[in-house]
PDB file with one MODEL, atoms N, CA, C and O in Angstrom:
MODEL        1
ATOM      1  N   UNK A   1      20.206   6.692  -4.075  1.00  0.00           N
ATOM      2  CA  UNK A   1      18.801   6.852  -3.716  1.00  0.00           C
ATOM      3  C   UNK A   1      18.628   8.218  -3.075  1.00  0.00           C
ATOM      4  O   UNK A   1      19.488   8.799  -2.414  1.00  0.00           O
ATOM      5  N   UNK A   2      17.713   8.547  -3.284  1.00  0.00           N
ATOM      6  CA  UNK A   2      17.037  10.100  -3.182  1.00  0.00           C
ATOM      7  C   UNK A   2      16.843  10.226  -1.362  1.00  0.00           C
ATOM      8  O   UNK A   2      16.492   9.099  -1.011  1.00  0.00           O
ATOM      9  N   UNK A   3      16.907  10.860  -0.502  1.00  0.00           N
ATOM     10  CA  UNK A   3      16.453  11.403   0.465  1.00  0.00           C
ATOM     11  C   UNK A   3      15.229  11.761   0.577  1.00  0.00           C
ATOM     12  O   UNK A   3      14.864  12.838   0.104  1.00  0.00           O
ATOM     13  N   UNK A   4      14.255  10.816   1.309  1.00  0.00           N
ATOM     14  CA  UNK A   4      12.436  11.058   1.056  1.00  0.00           C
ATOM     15  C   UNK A   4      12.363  13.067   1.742  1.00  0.00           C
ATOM     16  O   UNK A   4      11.733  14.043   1.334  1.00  0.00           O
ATOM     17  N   UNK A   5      13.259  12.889   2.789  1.00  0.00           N
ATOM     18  CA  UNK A   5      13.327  14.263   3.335  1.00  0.00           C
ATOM     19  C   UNK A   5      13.420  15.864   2.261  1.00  0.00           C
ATOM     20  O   UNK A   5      12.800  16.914   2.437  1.00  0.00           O
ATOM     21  N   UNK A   6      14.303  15.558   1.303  1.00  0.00           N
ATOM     22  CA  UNK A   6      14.720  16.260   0.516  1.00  0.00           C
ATOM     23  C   UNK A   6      13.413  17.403  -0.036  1.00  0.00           C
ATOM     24  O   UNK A   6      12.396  16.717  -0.143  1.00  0.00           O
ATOM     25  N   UNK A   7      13.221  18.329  -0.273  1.00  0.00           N
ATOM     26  CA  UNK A   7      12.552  18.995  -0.959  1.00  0.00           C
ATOM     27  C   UNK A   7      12.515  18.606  -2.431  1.00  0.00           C
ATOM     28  O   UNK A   7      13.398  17.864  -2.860  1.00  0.00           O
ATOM     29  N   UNK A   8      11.554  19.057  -3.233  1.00  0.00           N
ATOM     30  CA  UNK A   8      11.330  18.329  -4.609  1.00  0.00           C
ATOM     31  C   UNK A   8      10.277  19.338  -5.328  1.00  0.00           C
ATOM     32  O   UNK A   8       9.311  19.892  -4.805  1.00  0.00           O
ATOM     33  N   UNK A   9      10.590  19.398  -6.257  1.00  0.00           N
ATOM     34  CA  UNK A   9      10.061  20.053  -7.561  1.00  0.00           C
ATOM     35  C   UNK A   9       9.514  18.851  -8.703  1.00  0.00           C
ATOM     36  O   UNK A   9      10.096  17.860  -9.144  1.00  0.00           O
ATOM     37  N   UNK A  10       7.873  19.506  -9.023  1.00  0.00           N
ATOM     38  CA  UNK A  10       7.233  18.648  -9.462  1.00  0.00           C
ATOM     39  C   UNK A  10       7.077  19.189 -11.343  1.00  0.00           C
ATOM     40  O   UNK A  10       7.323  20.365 -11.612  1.00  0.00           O
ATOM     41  N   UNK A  11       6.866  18.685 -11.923  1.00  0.00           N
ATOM     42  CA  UNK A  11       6.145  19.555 -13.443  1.00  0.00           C
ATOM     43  C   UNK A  11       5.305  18.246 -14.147  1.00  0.00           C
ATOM     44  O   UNK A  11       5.471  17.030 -14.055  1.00  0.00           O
ATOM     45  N   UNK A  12       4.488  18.943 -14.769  1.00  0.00           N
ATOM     46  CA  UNK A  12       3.550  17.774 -15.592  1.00  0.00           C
ATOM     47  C   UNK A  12       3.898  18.467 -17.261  1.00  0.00           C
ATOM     48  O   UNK A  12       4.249  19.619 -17.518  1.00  0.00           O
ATOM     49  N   UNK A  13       3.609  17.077 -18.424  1.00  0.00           N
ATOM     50  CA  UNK A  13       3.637  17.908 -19.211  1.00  0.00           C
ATOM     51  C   UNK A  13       1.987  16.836 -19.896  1.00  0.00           C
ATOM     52  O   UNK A  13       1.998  15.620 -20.084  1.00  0.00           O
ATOM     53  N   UNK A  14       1.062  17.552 -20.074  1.00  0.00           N
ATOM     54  CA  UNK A  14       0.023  17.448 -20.347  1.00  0.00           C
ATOM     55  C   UNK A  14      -0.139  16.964 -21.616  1.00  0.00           C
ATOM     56  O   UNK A  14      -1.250  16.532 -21.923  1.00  0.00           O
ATOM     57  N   UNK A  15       1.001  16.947 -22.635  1.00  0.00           N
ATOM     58  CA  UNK A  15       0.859  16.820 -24.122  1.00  0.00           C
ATOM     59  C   UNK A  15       1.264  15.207 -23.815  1.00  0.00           C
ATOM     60  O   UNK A  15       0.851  14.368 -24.615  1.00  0.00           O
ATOM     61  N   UNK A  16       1.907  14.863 -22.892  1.00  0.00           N
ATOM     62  CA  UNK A  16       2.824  13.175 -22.937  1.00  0.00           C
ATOM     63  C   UNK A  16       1.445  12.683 -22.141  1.00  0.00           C
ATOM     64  O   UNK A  16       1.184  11.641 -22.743  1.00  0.00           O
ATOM     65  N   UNK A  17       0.519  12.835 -21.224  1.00  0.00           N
ATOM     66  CA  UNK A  17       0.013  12.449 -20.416  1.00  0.00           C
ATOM     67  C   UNK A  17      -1.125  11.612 -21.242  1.00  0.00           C
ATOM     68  O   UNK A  17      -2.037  12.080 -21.922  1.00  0.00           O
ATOM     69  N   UNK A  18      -0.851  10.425 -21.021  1.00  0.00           N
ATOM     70  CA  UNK A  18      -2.190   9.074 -21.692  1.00  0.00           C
ATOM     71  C   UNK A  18      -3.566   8.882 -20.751  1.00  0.00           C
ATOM     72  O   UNK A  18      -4.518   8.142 -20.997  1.00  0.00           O
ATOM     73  N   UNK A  19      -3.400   9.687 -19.706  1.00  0.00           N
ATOM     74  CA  UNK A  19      -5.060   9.483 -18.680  1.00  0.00           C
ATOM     75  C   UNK A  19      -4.897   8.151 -18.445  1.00  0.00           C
ATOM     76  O   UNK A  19      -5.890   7.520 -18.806  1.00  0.00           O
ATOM     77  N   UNK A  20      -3.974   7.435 -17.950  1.00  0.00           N
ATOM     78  CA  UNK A  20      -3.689   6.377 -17.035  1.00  0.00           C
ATOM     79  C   UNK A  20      -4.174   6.134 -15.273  1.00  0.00           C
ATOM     80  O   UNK A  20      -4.394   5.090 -14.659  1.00  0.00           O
ATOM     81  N   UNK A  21      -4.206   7.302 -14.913  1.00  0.00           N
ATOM     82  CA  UNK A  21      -4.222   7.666 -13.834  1.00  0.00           C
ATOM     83  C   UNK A  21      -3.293   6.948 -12.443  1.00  0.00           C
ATOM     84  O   UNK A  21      -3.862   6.996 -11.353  1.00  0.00           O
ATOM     85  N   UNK A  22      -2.408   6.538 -12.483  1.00  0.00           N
ATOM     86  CA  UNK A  22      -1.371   6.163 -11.942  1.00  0.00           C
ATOM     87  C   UNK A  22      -0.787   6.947 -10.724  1.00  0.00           C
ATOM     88  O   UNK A  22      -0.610   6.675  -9.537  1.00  0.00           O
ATOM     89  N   UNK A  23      -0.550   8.097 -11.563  1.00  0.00           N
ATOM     90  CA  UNK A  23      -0.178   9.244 -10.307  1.00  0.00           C
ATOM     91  C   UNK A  23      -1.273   9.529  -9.302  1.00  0.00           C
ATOM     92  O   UNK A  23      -1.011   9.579  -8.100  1.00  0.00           O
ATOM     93  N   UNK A  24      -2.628   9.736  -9.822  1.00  0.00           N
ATOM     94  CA  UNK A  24      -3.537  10.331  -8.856  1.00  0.00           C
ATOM     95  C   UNK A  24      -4.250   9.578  -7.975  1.00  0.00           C
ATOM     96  O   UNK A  24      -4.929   9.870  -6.990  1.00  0.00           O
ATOM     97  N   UNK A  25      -3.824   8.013  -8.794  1.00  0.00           N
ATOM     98  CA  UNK A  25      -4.305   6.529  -7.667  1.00  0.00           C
ATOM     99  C   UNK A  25      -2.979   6.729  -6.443  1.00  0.00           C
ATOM    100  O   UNK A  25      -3.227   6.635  -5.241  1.00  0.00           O
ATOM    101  N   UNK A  26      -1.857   6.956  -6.866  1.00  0.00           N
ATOM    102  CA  UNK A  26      -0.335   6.546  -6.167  1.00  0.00           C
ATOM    103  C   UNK A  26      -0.028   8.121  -4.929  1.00  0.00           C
ATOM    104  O   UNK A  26       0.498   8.157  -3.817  1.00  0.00           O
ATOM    105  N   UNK A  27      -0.641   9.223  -5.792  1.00  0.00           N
ATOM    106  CA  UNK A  27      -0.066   9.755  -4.518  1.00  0.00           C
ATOM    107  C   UNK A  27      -1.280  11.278  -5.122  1.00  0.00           C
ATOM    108  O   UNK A  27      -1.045  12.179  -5.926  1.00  0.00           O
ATOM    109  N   UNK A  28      -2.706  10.936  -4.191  1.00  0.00           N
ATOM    110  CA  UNK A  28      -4.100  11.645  -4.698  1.00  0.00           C
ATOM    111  C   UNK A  28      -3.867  13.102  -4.034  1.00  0.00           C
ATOM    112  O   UNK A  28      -4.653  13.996  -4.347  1.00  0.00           O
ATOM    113  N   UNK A  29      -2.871  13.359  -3.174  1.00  0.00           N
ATOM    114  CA  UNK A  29      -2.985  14.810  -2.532  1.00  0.00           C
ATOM    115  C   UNK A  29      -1.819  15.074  -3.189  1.00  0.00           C
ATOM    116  O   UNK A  29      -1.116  15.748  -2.436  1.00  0.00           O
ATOM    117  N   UNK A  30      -1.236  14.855  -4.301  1.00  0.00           N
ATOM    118  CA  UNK A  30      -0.297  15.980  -5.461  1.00  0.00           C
ATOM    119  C   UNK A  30      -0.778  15.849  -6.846  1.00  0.00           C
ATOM    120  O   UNK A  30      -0.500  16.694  -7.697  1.00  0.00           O
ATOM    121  N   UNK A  31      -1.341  15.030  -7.038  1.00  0.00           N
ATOM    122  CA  UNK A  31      -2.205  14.543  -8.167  1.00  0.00           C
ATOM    123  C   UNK A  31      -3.349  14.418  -8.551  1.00  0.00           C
ATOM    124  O   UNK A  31      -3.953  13.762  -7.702  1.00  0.00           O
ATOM    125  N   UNK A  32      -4.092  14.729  -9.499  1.00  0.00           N
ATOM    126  CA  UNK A  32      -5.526  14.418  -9.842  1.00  0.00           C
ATOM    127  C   UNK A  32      -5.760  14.757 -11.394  1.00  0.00           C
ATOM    128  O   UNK A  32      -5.155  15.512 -12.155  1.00  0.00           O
ATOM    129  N   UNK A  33      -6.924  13.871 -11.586  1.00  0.00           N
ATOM    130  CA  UNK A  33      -6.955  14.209 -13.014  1.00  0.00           C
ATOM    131  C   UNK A  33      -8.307  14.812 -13.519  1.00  0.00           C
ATOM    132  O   UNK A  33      -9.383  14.617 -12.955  1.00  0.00           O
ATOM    133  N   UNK A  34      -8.111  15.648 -14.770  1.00  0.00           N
ATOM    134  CA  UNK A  34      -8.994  16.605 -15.316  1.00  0.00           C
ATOM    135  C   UNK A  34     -10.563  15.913 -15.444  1.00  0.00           C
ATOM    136  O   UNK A  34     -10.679  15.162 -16.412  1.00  0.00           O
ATOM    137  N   UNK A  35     -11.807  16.079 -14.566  1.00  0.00           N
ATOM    138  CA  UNK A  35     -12.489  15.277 -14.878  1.00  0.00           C
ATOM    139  C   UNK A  35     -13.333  15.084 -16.506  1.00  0.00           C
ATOM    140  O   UNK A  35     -14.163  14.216 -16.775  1.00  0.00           O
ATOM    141  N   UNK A  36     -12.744  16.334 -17.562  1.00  0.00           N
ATOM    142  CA  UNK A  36     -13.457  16.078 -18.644  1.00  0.00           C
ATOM    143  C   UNK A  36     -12.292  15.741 -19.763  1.00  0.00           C
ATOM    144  O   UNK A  36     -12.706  15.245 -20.811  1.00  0.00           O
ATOM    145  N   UNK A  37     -10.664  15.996 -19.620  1.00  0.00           N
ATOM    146  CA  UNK A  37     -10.665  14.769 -20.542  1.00  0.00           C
ATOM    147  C   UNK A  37      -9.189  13.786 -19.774  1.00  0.00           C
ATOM    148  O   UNK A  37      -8.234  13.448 -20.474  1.00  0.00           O
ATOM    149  N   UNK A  38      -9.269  13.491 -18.424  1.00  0.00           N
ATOM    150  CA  UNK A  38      -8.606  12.896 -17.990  1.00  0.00           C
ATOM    151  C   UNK A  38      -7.267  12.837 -17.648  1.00  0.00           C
ATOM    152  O   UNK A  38      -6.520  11.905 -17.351  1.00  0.00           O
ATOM    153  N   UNK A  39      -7.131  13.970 -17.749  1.00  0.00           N
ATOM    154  CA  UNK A  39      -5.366  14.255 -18.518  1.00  0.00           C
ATOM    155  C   UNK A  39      -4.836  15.170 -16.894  1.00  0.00           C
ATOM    156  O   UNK A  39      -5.496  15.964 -16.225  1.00  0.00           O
ATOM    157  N   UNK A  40      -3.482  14.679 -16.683  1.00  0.00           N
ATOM    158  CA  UNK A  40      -2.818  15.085 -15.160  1.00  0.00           C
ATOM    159  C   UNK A  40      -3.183  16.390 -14.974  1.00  0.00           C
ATOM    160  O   UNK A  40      -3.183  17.207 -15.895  1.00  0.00           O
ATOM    161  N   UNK A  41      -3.581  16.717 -13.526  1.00  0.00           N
ATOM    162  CA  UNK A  41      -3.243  17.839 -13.029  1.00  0.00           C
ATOM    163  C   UNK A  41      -2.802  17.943 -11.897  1.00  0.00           C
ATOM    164  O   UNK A  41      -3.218  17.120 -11.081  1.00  0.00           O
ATOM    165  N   UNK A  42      -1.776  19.016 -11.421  1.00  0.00           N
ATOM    166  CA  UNK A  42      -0.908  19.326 -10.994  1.00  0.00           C
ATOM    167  C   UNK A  42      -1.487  19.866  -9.875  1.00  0.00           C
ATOM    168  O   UNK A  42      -2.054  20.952  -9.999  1.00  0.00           O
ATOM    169  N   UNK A  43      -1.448  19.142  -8.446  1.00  0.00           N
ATOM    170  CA  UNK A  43      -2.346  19.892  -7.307  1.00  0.00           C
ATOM    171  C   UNK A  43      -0.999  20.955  -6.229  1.00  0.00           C
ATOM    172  O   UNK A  43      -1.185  21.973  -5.561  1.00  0.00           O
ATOM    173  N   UNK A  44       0.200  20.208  -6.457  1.00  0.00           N
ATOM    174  CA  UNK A  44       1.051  20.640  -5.397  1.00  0.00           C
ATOM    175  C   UNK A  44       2.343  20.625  -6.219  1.00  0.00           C
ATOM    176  O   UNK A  44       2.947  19.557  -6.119  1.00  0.00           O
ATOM    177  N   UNK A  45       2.889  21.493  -6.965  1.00  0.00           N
ATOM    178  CA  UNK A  45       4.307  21.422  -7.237  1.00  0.00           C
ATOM    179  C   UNK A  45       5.620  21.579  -6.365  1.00  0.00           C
ATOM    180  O   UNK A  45       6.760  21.972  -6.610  1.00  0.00           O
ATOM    181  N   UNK A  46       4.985  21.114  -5.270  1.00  0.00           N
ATOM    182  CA  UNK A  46       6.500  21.362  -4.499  1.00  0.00           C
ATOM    183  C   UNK A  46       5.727  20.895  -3.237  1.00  0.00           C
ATOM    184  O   UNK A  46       5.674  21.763  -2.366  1.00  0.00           O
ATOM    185  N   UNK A  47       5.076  19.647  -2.919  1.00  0.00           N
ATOM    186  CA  UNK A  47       4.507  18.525  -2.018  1.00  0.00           C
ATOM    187  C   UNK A  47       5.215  18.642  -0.534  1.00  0.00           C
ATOM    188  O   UNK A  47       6.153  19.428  -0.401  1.00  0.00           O
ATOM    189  N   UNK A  48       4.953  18.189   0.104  1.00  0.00           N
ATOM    190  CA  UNK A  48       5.170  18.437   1.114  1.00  0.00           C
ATOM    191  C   UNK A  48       5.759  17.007   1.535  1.00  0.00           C
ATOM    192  O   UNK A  48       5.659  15.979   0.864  1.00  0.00           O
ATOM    193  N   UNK A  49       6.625  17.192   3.234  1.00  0.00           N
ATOM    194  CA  UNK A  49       7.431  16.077   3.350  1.00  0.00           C
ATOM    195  C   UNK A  49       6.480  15.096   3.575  1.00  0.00           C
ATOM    196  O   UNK A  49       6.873  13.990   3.205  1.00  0.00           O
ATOM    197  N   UNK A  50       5.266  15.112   4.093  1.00  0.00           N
ATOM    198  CA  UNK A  50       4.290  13.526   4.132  1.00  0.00           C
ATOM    199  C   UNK A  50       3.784  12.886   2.995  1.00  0.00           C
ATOM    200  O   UNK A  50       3.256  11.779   2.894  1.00  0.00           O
ATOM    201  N   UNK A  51       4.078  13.943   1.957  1.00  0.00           N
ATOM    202  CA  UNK A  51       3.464  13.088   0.265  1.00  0.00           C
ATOM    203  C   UNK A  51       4.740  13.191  -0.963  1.00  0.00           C
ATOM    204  O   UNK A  51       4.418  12.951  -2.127  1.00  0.00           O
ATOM    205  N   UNK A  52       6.214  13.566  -0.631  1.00  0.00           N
ATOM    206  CA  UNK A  52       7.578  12.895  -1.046  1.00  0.00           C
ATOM    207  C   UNK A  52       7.528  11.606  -2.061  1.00  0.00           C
ATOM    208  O   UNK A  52       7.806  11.303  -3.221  1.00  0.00           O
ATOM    209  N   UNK A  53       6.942  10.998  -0.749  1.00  0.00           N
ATOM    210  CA  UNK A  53       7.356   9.341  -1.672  1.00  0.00           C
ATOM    211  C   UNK A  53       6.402   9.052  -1.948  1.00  0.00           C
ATOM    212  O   UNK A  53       6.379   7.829  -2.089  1.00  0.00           O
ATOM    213  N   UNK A  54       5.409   9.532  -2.147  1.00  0.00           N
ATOM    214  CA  UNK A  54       4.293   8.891  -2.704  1.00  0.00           C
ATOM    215  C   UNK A  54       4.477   9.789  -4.336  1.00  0.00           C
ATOM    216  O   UNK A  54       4.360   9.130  -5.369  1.00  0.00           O
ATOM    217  N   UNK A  55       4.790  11.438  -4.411  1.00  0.00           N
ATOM    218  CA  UNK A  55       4.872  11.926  -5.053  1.00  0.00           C
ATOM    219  C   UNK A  55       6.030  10.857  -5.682  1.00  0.00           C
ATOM    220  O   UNK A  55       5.517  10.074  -6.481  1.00  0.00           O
ATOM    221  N   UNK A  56       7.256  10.696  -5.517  1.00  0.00           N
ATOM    222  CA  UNK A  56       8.280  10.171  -6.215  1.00  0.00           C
ATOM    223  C   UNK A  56       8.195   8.988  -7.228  1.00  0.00           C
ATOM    224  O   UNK A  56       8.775   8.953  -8.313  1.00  0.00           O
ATOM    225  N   UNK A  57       7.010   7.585  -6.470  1.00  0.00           N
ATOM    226  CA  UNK A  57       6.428   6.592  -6.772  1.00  0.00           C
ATOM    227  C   UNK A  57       5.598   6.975  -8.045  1.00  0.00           C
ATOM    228  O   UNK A  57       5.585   6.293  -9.071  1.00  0.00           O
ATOM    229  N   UNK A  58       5.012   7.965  -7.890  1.00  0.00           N
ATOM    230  CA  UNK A  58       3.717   8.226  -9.299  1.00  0.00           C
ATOM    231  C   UNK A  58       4.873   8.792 -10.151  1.00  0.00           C
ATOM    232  O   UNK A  58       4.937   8.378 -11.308  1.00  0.00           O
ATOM    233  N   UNK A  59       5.766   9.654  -9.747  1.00  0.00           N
ATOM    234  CA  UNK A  59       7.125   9.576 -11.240  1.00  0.00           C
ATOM    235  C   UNK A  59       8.014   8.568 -12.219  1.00  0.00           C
ATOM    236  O   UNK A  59       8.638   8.643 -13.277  1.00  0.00           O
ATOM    237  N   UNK A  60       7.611   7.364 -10.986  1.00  0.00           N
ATOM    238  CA  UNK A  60       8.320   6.257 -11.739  1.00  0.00           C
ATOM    239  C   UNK A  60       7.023   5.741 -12.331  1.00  0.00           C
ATOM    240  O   UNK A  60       7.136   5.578 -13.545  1.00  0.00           O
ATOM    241  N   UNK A  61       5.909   5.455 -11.887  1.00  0.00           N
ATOM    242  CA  UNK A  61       4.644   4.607 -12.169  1.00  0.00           C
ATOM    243  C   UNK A  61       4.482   5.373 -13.461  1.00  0.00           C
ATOM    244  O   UNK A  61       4.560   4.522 -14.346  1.00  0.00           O
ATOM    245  N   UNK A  62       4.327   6.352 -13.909  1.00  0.00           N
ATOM    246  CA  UNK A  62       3.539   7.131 -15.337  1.00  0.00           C
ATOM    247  C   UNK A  62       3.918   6.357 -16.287  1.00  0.00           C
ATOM    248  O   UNK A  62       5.130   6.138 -16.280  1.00  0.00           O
ATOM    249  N   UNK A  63       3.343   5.876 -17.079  1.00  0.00           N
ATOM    250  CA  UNK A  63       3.412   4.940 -18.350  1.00  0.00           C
ATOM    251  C   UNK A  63       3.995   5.603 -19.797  1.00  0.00           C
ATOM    252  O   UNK A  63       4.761   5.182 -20.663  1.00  0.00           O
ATOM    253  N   UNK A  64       3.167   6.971 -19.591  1.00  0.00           N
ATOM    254  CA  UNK A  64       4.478   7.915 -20.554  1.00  0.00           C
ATOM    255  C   UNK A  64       5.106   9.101 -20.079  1.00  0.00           C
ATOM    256  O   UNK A  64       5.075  10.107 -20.789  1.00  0.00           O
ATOM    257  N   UNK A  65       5.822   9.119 -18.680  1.00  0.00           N
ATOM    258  CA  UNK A  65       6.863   9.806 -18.303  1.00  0.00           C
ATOM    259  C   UNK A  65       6.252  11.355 -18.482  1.00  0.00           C
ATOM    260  O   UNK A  65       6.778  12.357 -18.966  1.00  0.00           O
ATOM    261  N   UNK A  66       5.316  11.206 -18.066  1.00  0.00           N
ATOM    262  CA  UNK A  66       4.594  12.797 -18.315  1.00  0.00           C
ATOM    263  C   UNK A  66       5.033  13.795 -16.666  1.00  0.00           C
ATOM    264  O   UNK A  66       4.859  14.998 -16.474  1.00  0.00           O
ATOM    265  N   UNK A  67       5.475  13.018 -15.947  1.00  0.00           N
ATOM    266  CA  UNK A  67       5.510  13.937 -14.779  1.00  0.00           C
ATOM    267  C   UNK A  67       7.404  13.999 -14.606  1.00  0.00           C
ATOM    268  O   UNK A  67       8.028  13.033 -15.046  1.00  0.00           O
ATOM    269  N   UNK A  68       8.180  15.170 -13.961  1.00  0.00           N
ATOM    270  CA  UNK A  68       9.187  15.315 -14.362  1.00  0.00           C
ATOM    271  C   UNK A  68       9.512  15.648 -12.736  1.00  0.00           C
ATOM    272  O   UNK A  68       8.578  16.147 -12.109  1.00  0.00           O
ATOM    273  N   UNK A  69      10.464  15.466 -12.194  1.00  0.00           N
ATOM    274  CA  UNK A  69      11.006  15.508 -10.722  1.00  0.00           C
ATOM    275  C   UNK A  69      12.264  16.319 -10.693  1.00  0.00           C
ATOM    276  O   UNK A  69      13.290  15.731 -11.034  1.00  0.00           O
ATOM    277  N   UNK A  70      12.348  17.582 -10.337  1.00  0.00           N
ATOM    278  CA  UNK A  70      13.640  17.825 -10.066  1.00  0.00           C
ATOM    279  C   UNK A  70      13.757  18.506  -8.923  1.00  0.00           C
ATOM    280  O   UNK A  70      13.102  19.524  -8.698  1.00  0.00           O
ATOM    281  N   UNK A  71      14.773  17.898  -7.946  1.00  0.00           N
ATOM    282  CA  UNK A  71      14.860  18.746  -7.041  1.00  0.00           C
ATOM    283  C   UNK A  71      15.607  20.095  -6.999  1.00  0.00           C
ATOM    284  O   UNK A  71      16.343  20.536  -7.881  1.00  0.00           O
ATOM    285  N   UNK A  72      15.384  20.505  -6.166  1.00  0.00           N
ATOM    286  CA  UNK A  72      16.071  22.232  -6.280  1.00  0.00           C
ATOM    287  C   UNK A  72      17.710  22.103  -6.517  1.00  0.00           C
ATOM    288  O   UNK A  72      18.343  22.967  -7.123  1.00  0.00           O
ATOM    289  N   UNK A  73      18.283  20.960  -5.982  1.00  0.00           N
ATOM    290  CA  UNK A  73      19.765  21.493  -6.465  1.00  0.00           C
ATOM    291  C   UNK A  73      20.226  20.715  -7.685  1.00  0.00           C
ATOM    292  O   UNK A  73      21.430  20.801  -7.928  1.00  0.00           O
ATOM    293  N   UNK A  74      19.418  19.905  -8.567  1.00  0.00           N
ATOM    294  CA  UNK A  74      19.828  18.935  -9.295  1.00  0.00           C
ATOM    295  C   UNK A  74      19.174  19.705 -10.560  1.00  0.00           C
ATOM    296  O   UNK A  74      18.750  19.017 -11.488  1.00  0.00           O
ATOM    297  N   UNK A  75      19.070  21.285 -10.627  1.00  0.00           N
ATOM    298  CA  UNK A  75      18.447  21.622 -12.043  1.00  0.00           C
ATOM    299  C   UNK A  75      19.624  22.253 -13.001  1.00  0.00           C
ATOM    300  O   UNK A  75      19.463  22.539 -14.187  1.00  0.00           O
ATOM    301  N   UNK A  76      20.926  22.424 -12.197  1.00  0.00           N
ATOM    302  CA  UNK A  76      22.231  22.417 -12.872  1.00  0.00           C
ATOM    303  C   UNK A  76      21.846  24.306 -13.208  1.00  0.00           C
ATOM    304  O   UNK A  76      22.447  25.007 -14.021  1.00  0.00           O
ATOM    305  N   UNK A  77      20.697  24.742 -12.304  1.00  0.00           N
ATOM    306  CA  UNK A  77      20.748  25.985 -13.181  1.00  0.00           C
ATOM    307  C   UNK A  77      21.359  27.096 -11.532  1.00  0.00           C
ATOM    308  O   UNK A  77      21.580  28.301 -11.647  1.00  0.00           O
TER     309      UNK A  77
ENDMDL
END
C-alpha cells in the first residue's frame, strides 16, 4: 500500500475518458469535467498532501482507467 504522504503524479488521457464523472464527484479539487462535452480535466497534476487520497480513490473509481498515477520514483525513468 501506497503512503497517502508520498508525492504523486497525476495524467489524464482524454481519448479513454467515458464522462462518468467519478473522479470529479471523488476528489473535485484535482478533478473536473469539461462542461461542453464532459470529458476529464486535469485541475492539479501533482495534488497536494490534503487531496492524495482522494486523488488516488478517483484512479481506482474511473470506469475506463483514463486517469494514470505515477509517483515520482516509480516512473523507472
Amino acid at each position: 500500500m501506497s503512503d497517502p504522504q508520498e508525492p504523486l503524479r497525476l495524467g489524464v488521457d482524454r481519448d479513454r475518458c467515458v464522462g462518468a464523472g467519478m473522479c470529479a464527484l471523488t476528489a473535485p479539487e484535482v478533478f473536473d469535467q469539461d462542461d461542453e462535452d464532459g470529458l476529464v480535466v486535469l485541475l492539479h497534476s501533482a495534488p497536494g498532501p490534503e487531496h492524495r487520497a482522494a486523488a488516488r480513490m478517483a484512479v481506482g473509481l474511473c470506469p475506463a482507467g483514463a486517469i494514470a498515477l505515477n509517483a515520482p520514483d516509480s516512473t523507472g525513468s
